[in-house]
BALO-968798 format. One line per 3 residues: number of its first residue (from 1); their letters; for each residue x, y, z of N, C-alpha, C, O. Coordinates in nm, 3 decimals. Layout:
BEGIN
NUM> a> X,Y,Z,X,Y,Z,X,Y,Z,X,Y,Z ~ ...
***
This chain:
BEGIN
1> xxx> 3.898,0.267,0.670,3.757,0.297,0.642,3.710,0.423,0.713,3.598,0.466,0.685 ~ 3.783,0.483,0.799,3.759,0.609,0.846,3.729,0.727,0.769,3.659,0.817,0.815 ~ 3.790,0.731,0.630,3.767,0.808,0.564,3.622,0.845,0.502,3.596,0.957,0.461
4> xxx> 3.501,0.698,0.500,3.408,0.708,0.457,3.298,0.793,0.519,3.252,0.747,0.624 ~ 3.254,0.891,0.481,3.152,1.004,0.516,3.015,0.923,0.584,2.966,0.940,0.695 ~ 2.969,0.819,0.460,2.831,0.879,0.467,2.801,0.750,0.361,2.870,0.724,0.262
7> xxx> 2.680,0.677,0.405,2.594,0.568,0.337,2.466,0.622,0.308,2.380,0.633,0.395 ~ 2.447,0.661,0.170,2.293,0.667,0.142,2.246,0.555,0.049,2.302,0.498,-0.044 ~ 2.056,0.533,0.138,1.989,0.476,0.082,1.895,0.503,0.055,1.836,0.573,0.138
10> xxx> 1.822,0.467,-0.073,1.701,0.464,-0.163,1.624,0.393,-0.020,1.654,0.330,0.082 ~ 1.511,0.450,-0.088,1.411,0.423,0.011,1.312,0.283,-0.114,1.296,0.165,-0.082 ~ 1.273,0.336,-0.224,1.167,0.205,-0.256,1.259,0.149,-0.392,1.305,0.183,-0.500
13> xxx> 1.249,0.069,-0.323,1.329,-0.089,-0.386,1.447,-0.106,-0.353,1.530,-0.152,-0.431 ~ 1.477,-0.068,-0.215,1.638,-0.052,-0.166,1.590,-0.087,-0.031,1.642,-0.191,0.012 ~ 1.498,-0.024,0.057,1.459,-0.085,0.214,1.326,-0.161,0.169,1.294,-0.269,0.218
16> xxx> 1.249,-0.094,0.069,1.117,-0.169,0.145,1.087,-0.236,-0.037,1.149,-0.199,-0.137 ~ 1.002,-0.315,-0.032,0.960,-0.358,-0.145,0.846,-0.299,-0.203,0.733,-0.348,-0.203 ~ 0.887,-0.167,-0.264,0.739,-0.126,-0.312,0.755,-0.067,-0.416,0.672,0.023,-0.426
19> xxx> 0.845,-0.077,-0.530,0.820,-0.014,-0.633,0.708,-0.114,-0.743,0.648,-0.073,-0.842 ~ 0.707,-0.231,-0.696,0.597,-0.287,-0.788,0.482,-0.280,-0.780,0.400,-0.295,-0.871 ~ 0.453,-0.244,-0.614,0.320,-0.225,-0.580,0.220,-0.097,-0.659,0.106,-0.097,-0.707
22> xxx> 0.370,0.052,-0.638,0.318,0.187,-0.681,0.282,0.158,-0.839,0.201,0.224,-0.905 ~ 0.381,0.016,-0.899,0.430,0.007,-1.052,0.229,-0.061,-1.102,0.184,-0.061,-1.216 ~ 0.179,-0.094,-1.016,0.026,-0.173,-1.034,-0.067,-0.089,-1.025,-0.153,-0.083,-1.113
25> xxx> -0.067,0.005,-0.898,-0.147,0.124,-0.948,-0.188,0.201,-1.028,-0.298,0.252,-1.048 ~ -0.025,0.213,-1.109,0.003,0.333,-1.196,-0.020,0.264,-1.326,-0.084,0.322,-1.414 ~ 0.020,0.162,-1.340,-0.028,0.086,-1.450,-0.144,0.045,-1.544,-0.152,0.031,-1.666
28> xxx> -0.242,0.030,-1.429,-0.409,0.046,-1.372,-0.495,0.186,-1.419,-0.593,0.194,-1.492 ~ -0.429,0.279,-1.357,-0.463,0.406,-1.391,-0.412,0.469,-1.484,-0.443,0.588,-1.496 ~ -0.305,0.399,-1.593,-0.287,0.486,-1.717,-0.371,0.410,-1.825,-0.412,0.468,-1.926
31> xxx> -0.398,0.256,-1.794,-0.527,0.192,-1.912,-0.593,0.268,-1.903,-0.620,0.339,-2.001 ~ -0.669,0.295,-1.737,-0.821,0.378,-1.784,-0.809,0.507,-1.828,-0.906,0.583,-1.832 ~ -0.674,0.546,-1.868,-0.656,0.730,-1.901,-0.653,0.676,-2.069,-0.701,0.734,-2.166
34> xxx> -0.590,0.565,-2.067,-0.582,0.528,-2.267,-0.482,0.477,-2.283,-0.480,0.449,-2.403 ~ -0.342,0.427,-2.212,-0.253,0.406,-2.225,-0.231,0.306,-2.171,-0.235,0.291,-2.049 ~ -0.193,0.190,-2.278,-0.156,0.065,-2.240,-0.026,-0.024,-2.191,0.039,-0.091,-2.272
37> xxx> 0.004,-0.018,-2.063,0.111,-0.037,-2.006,0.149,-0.147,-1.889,0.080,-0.154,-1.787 ~ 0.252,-0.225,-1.908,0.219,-0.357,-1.803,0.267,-0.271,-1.695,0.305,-0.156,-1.719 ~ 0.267,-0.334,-1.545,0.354,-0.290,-1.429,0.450,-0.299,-1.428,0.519,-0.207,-1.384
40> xxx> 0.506,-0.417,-1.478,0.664,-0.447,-1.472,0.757,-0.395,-1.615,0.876,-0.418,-1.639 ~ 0.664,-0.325,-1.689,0.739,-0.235,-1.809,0.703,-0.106,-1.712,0.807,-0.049,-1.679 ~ 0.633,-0.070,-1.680,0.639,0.090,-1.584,0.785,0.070,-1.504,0.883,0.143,-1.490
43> xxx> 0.764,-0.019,-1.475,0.921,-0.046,-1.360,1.012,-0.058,-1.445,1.091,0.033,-1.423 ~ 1.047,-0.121,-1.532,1.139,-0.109,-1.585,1.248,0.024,-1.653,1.370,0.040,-1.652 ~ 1.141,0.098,-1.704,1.105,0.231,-1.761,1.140,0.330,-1.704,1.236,0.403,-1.728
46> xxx> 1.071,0.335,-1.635,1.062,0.432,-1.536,1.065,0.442,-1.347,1.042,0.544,-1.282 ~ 1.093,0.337,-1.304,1.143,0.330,-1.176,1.251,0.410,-1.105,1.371,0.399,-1.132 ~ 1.208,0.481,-1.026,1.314,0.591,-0.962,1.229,0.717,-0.973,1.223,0.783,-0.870
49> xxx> 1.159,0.764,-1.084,1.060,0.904,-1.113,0.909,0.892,-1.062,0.821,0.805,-1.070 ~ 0.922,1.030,-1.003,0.788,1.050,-0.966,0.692,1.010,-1.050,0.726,0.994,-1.168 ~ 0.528,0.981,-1.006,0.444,0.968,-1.077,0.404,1.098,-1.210,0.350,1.057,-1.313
52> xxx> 0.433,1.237,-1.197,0.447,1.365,-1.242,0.548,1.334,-1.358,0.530,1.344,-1.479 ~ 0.668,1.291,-1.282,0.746,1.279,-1.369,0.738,1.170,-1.522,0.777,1.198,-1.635 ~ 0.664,1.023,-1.464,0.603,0.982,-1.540,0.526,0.973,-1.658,0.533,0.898,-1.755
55> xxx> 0.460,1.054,-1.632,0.339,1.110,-1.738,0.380,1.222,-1.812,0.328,1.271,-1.912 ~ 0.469,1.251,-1.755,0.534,1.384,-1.880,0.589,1.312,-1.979,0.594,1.330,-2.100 ~ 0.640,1.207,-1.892,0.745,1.153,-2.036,0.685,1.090,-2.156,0.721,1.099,-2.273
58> xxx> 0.588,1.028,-2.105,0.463,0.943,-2.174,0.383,0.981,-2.263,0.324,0.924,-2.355 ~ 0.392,1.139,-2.204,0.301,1.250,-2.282,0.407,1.265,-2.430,0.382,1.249,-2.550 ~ 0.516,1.299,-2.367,0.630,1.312,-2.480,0.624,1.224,-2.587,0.609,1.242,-2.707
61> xxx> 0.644,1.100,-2.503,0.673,0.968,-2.620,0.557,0.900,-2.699,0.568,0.822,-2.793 ~ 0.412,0.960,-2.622,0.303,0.835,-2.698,0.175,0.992,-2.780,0.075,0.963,-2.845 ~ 0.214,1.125,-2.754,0.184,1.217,-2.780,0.019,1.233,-2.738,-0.077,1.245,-2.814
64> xxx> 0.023,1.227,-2.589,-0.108,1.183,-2.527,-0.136,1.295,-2.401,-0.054,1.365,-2.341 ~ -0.244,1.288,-2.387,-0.228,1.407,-2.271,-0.323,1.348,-2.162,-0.423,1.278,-2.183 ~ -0.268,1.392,-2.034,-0.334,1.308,-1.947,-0.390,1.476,-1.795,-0.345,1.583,-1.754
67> xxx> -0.503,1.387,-1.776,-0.535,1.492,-1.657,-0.456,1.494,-1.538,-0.410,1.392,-1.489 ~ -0.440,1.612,-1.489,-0.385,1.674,-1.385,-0.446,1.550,-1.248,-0.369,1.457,-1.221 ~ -0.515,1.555,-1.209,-0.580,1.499,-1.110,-0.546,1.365,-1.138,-0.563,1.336,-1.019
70> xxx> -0.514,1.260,-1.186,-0.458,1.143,-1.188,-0.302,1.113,-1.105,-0.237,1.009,-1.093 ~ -0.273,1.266,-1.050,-0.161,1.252,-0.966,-0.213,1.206,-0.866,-0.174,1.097,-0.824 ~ -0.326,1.286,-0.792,-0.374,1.310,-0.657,-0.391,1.150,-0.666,-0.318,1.060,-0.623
73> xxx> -0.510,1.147,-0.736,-0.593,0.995,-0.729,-0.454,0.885,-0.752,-0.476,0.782,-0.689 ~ -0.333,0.881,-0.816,-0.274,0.793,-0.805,-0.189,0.786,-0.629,-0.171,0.687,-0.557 ~ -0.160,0.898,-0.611,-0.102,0.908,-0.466,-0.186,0.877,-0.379,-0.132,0.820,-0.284
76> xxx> -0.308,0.890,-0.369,-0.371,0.832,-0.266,-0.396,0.682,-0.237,-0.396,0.611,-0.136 ~ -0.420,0.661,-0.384,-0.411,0.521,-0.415,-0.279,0.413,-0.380,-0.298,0.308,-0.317 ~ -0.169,0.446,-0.420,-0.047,0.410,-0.369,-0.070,0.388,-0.205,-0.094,0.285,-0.141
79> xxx> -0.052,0.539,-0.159,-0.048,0.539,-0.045,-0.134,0.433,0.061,-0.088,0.402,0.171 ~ -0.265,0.384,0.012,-0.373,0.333,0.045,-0.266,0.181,0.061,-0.209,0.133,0.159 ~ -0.272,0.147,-0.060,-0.157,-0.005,-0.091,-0.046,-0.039,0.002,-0.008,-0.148,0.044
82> xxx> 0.003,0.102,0.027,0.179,0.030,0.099,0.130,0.017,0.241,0.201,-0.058,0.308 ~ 0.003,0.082,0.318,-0.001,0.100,0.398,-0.062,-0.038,0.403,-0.104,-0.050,0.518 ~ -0.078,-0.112,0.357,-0.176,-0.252,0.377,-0.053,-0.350,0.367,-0.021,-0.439,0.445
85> xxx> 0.023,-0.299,0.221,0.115,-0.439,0.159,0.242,-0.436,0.151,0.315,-0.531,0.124 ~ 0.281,-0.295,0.183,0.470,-0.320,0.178,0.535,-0.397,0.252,0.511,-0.375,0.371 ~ 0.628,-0.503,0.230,0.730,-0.539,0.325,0.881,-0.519,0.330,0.910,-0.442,0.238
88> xxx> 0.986,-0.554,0.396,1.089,-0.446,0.379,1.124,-0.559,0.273,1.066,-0.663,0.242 ~ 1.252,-0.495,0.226,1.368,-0.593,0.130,1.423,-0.698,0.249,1.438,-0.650,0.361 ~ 1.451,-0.830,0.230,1.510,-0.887,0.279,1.638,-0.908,0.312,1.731,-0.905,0.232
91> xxx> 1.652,-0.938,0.480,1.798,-0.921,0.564,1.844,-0.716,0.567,1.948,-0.671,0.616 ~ 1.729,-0.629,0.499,1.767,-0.490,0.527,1.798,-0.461,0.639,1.888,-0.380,0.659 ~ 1.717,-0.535,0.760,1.716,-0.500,0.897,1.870,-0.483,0.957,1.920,-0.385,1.011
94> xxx> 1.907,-0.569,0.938,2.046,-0.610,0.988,2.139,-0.594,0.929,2.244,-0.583,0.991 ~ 2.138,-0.584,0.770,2.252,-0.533,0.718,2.277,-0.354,0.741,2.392,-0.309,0.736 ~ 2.151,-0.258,0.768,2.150,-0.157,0.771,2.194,-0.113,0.917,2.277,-0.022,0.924
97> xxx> 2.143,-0.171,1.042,2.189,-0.172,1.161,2.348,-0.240,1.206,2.397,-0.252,1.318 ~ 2.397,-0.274,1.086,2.531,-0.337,1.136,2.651,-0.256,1.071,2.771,-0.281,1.082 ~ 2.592,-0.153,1.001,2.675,-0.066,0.937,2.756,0.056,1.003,2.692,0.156,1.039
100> xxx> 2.889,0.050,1.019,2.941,0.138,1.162,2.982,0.220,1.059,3.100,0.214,1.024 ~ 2.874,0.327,0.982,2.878,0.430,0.952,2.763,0.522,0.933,2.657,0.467,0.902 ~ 2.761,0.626,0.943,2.662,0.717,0.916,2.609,0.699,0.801,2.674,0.657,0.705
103> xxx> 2.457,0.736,0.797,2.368,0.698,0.713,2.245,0.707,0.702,2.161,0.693,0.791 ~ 2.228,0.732,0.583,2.055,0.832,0.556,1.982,0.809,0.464,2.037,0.747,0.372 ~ 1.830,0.847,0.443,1.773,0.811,0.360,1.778,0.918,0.211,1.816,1.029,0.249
106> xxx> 1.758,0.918,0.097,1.759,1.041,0.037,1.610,0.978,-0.094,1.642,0.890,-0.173 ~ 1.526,1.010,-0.096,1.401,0.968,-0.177,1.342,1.040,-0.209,1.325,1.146,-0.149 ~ 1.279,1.004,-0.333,1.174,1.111,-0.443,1.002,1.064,-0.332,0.894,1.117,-0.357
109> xxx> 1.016,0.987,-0.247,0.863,0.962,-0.187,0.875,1.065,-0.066,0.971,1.085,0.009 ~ 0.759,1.120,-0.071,0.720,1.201,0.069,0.734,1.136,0.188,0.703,1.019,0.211 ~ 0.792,1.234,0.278,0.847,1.173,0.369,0.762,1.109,0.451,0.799,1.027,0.535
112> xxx> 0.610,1.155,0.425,0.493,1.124,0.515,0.469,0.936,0.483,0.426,0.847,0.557 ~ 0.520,0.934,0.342,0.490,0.771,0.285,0.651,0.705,0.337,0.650,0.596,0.393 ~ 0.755,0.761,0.319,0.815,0.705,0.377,0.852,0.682,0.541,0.959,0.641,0.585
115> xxx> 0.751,0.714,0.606,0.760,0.697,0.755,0.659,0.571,0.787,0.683,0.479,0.865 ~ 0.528,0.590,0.702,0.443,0.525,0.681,0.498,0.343,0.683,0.480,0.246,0.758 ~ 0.572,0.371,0.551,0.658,0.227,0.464,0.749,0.136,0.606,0.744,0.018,0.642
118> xxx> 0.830,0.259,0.661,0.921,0.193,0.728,0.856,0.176,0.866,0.929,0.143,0.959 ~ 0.721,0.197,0.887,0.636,0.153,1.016,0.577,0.060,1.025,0.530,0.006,1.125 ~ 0.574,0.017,0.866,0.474,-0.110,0.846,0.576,-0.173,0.846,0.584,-0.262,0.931
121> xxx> 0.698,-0.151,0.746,0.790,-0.299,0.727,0.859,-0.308,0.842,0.922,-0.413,0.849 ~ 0.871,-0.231,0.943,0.940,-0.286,1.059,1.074,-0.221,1.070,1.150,-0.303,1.122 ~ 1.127,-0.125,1.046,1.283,-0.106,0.998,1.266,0.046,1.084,1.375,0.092,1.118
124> xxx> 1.143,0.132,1.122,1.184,0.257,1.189,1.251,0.218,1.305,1.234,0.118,1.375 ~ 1.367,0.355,1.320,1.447,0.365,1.383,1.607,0.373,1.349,1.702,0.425,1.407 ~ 1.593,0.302,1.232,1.776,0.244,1.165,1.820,0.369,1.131,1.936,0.406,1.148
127> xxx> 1.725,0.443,1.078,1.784,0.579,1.051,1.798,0.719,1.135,1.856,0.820,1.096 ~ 1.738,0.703,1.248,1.743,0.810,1.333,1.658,0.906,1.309,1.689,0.998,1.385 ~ 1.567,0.936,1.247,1.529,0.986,1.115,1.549,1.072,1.071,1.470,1.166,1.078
130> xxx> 1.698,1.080,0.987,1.745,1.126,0.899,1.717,1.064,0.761,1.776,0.977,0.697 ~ 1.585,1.153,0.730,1.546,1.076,0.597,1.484,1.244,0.525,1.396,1.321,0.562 ~ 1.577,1.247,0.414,1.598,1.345,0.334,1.442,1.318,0.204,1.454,1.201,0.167
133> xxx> 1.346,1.366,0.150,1.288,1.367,0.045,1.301,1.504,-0.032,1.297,1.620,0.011 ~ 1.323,1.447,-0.177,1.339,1.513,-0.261,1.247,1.684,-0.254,1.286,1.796,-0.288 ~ 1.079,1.624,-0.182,1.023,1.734,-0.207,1.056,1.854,-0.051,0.952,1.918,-0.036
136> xxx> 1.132,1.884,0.026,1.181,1.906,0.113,1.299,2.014,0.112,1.320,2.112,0.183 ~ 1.373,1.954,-0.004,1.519,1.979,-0.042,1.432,2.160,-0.102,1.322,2.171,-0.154 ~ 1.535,2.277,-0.067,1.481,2.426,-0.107,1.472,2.414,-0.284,1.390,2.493,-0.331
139> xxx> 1.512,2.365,-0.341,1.500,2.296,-0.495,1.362,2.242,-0.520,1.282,2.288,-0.601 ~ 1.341,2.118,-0.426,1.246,2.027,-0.407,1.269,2.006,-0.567,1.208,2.101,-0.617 ~ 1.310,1.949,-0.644,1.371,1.912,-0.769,1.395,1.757,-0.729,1.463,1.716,-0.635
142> xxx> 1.327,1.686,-0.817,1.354,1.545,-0.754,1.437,1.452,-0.858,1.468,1.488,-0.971 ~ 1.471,1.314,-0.795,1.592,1.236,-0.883,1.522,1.267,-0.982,1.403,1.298,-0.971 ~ 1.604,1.262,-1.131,1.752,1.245,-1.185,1.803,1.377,-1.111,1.924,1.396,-1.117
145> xxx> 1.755,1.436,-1.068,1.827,1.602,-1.028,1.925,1.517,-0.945,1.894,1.398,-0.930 ~ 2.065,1.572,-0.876,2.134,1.538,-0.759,2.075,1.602,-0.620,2.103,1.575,-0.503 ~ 2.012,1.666,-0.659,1.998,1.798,-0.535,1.964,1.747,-0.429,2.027,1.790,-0.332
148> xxx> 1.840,1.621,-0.394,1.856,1.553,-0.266,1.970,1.505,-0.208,1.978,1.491,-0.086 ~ 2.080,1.472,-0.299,2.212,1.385,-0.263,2.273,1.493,-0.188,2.333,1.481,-0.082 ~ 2.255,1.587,-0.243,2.394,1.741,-0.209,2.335,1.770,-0.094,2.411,1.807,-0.005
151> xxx> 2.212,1.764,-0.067,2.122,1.832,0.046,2.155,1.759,0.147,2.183,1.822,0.249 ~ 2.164,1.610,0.151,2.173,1.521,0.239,2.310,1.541,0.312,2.332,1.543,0.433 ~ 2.412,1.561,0.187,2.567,1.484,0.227,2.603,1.659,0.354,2.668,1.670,0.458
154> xxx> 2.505,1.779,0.255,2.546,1.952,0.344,2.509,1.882,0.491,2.601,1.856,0.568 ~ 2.384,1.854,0.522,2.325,1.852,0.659,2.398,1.768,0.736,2.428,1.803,0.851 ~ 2.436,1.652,0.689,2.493,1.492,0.739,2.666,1.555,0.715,2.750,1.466,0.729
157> xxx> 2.715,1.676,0.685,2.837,1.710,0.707,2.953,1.592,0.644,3.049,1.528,0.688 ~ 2.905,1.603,0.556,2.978,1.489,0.447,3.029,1.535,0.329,2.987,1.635,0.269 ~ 3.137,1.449,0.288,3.188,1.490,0.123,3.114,1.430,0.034,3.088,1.314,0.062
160> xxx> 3.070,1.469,-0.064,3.032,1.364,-0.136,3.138,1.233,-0.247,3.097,1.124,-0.288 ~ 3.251,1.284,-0.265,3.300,1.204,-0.304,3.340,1.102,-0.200,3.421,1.024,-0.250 ~ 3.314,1.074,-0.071,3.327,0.987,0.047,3.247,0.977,0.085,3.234,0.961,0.206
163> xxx> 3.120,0.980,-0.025,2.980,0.881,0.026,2.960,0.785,-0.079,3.009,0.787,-0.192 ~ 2.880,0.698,-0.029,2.792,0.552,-0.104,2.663,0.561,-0.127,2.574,0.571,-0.042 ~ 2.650,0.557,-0.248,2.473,0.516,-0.245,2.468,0.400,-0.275,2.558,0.329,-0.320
166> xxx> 2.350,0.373,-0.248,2.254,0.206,-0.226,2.087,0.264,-0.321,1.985,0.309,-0.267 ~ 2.113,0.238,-0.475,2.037,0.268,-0.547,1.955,0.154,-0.630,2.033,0.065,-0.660 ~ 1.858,0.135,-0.665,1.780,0.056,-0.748,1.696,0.089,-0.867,1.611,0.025,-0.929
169> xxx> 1.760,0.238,-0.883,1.731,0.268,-1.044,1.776,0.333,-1.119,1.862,0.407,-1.072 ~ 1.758,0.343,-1.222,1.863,0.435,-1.356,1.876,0.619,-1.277,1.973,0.689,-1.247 ~ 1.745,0.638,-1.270,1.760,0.771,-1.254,1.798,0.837,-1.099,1.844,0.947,-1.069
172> xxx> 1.766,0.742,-1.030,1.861,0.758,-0.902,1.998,0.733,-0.910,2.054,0.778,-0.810 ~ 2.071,0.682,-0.983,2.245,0.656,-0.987,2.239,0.787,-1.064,2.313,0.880,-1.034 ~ 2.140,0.798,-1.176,2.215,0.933,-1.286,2.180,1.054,-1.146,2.232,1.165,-1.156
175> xxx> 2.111,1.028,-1.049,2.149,1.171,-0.947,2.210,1.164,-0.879,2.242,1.276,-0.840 ~ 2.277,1.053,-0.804,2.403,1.006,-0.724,2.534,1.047,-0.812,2.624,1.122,-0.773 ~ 2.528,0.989,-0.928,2.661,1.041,-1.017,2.667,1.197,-1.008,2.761,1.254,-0.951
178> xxx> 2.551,1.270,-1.072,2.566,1.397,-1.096,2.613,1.436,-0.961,2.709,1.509,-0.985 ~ 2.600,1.430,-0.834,2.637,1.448,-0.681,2.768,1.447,-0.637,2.812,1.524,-0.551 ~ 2.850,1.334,-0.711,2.983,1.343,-0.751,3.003,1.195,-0.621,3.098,1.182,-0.545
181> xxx> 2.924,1.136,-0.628,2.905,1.021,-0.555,2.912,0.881,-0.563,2.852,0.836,-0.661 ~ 2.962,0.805,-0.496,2.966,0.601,-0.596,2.889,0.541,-0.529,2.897,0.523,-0.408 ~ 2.769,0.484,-0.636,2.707,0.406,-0.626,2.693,0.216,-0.647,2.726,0.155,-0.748
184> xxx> 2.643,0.162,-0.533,2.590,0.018,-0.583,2.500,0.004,-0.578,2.426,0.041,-0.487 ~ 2.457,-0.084,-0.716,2.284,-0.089,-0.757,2.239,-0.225,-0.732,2.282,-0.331,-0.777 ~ 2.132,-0.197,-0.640,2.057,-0.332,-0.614,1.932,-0.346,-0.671,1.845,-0.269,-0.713
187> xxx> 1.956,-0.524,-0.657,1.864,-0.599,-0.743,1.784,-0.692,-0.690,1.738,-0.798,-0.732 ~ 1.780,-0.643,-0.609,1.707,-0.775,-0.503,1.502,-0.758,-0.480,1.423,-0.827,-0.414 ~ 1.482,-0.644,-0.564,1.316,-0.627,-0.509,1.232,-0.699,-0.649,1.279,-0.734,-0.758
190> xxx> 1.119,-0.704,-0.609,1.014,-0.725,-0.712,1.031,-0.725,-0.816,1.025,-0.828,-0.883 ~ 1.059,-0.608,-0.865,1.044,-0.522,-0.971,1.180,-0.524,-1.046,1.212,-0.426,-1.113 ~ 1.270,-0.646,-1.035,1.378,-0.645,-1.088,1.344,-0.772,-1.219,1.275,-0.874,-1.213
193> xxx> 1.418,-0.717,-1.324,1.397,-0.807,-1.436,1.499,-0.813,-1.516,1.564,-0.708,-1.515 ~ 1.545,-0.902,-1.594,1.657,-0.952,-1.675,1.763,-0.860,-1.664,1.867,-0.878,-1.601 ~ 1.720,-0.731,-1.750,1.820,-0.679,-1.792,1.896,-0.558,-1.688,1.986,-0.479,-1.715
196> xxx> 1.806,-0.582,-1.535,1.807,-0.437,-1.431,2.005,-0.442,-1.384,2.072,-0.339,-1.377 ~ 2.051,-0.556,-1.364,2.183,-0.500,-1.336,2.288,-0.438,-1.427,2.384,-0.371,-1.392 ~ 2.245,-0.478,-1.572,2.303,-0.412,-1.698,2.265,-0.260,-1.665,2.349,-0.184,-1.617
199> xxx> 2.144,-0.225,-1.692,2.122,-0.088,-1.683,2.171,0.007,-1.586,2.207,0.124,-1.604 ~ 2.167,-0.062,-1.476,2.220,-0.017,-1.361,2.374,0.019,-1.343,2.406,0.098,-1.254 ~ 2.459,-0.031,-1.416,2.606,-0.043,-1.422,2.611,0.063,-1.566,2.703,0.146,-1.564
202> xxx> 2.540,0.063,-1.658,2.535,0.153,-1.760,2.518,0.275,-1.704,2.600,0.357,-1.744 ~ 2.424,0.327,-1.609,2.399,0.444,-1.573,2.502,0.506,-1.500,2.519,0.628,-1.500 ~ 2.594,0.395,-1.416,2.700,0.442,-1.372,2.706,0.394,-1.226,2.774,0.466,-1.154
205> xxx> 2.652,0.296,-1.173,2.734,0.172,-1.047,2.853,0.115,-1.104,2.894,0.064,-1.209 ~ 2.898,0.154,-0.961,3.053,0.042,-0.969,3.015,-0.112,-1.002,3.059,-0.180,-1.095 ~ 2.934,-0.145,-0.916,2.857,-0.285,-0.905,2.731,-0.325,-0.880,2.646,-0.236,-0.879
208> xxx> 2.709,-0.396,-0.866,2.495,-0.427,-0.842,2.516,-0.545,-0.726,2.599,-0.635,-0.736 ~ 2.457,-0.535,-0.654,2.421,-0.690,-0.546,2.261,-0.681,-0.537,2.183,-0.589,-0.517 ~ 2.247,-0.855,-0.567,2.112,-0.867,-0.508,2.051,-0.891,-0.407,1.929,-0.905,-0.401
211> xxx> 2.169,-0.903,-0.267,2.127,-0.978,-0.168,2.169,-0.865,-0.064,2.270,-0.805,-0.100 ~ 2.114,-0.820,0.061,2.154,-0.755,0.117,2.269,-0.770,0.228,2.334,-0.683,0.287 ~ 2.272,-0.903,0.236,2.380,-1.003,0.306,2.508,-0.945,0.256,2.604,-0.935,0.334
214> xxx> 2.517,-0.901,0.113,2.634,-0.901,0.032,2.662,-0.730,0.061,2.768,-0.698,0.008 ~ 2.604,-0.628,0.120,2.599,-0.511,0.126,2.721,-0.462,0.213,2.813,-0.402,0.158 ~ 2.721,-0.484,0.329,2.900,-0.447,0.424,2.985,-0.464,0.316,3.024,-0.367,0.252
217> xxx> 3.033,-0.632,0.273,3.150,-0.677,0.235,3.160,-0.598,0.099,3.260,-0.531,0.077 ~ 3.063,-0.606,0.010,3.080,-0.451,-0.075,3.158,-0.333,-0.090,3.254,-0.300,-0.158 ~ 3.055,-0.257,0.032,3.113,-0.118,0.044,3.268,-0.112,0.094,3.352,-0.030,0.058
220> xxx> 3.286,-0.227,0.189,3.411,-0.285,0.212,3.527,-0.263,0.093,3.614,-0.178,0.079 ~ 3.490,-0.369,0.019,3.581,-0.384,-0.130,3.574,-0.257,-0.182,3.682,-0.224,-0.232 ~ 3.466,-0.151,-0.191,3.489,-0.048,-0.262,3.571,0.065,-0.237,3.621,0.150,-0.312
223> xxx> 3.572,0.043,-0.094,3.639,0.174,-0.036,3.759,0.157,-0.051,3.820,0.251,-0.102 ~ 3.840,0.027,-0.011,3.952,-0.042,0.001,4.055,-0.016,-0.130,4.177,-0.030,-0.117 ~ 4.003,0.017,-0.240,4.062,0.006,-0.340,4.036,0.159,-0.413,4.096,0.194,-0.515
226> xxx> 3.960,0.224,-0.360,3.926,0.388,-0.360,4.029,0.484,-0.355,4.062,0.514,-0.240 ~ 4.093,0.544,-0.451,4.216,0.651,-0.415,4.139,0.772,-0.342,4.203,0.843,-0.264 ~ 3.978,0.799,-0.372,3.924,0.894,-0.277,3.905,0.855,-0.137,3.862,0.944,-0.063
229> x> 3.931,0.729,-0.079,3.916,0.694,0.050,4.032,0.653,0.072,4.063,0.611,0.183
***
C-alpha cells in the first residue's frame, strides 16, 4: 500500500450531510423564479454542480431565464442553513482519522462554507487544512472540470493515477475520471435515492459504499488488486 499517493474527499455528501439541505433552498427559490422542482429531483439531477451551474442547465432544458442575483440570494441562504443544520456523514470522524494516508479535500463549495460545515459538524482538523476549492484552483473551473483534482494531487505531490476519490456525485467522478483518477461513490447521505449507486458506477466508480465503516477495507481491496499500485 505504499504505493498509494493520495485520498481525496468530496466535501458535501461525502463528510458532511448537506447536499439536501443546499437541494431545499434551491428548490424553494427556483418555484418562486417559475420553475417547478422537488429537492430530492434537484439532487438527483444535479448534485455535485454549482448553483450557476444549475440554472444554466435549466435555462437550457426548460428554455427559461432566470436572474443573475438568485445566485447571491441562494448562497447566502444556503450558507445561513448549514451554519444552523449540517451534521457530518456518519462514523466520517474515524474512518477519515484512521486512514494512514495522505489526504485532502477537493470541492466546488467555497472554502469559507467549507470551514464553516466542518466547524459545525465537528470533523476540523482531519484535514490539516488541506482543503482545495474549485474556486481557488488558477482555472477556478469547477467539477465536471478535473482541474481541482490536478490542482490538488500538483500541491499534495501526488500521481494521480495513485490517488482515490471518495465521491457522491455524477459530476464529481466525471472530474475525478477526467484527472486520470479511481473513484468510490458513496451513498450514505440524505440525498441518496434508488437509483444513486447505478449512476454512480455508470459515471465511472469502481464501487459505491454506503457506510463509512466500509471505507479503509475498500480502498484496501482496491489498491490490492491495482496493476497501478
Amino acid at each position: 500500500m505504499s504505493a498509494l499517493d493520495l485520498i481525496i474527499f468530496d466535501c458535501d455528501g461525502v463528510l458532511v450531510d448537506s447536499e439536501i439541505v443546499a437541494a431545499r433552498v434551491e428548490a424553494e427559490l427556483l418555484k418562486k423564479a417559475g420553475h417547478e422542482i422537488s429537492a430530492e429531483e434537484l439532487s438527483e439531477r444535479y448534485s455535485g454542480l454549482t448553483f450557476r451551474d444549475i440554472l444554466l442547465s435549466i435555462e437550457r432544458e426548460a428554455q427559461i431565464l432566470f436572474q443573475a442575483s438568485l445566485i447571491d440570494t441562494a448562497e447566502t441562504l444556503i450558507d445561513k442553513r448549514l451554519a444552523r443544520e449540517v451534521k457530518a456523514i456518519e462514523g466520517v470522524g474515524y474512518a477519515v482519522a484512521t486512514l494512514p494516508y495522505k489526504k485532502c479535500i477537493c470541492s466546488n463549495s467555497t472554502r469559507s462554507r467549507i470551514e464553516t460545515m466542518l466547524k459545525r459538524a465537528r470533523l476540523v482538523g482531519l484535514f490539516d487544512d488541506v482543503i482545495f476549492s474549485s474556486a481557488e484552483t488558477p482555472t477556478a473551473r469547477p467539477k465536471p472540470a478535473p482541474d481541482v483534482f490536478l490542482y490538488a494531487a500538483e500541491k499534495m505531490e501526488a500521481d494521480p493515477k495513485k490517488t482515490i476519490v471518495i465521491e457522491d456525485s455524477v459530476h464529481g467522478i466525471a472530474g475525478a475520471r477526467a484527472a486520470g483518477m479511481r473513484v468510490i461513490g458513496f451513498t450514505g447521505a440524505s440525498h441518496t435515492h434508488p437509483r444513486h449507486a447505478d449512476m454512480l458506477m455508470e459515471a465511472g466508480a469502481e464501487t459505491t459504499i454506503n457506510r463509512m465503516s466500509d471505507l479503509r477495507a475498500t480502498i484496501e481491496a482496491l489498491a490490492s488488486w491495482s496493476p497501478d499500485f
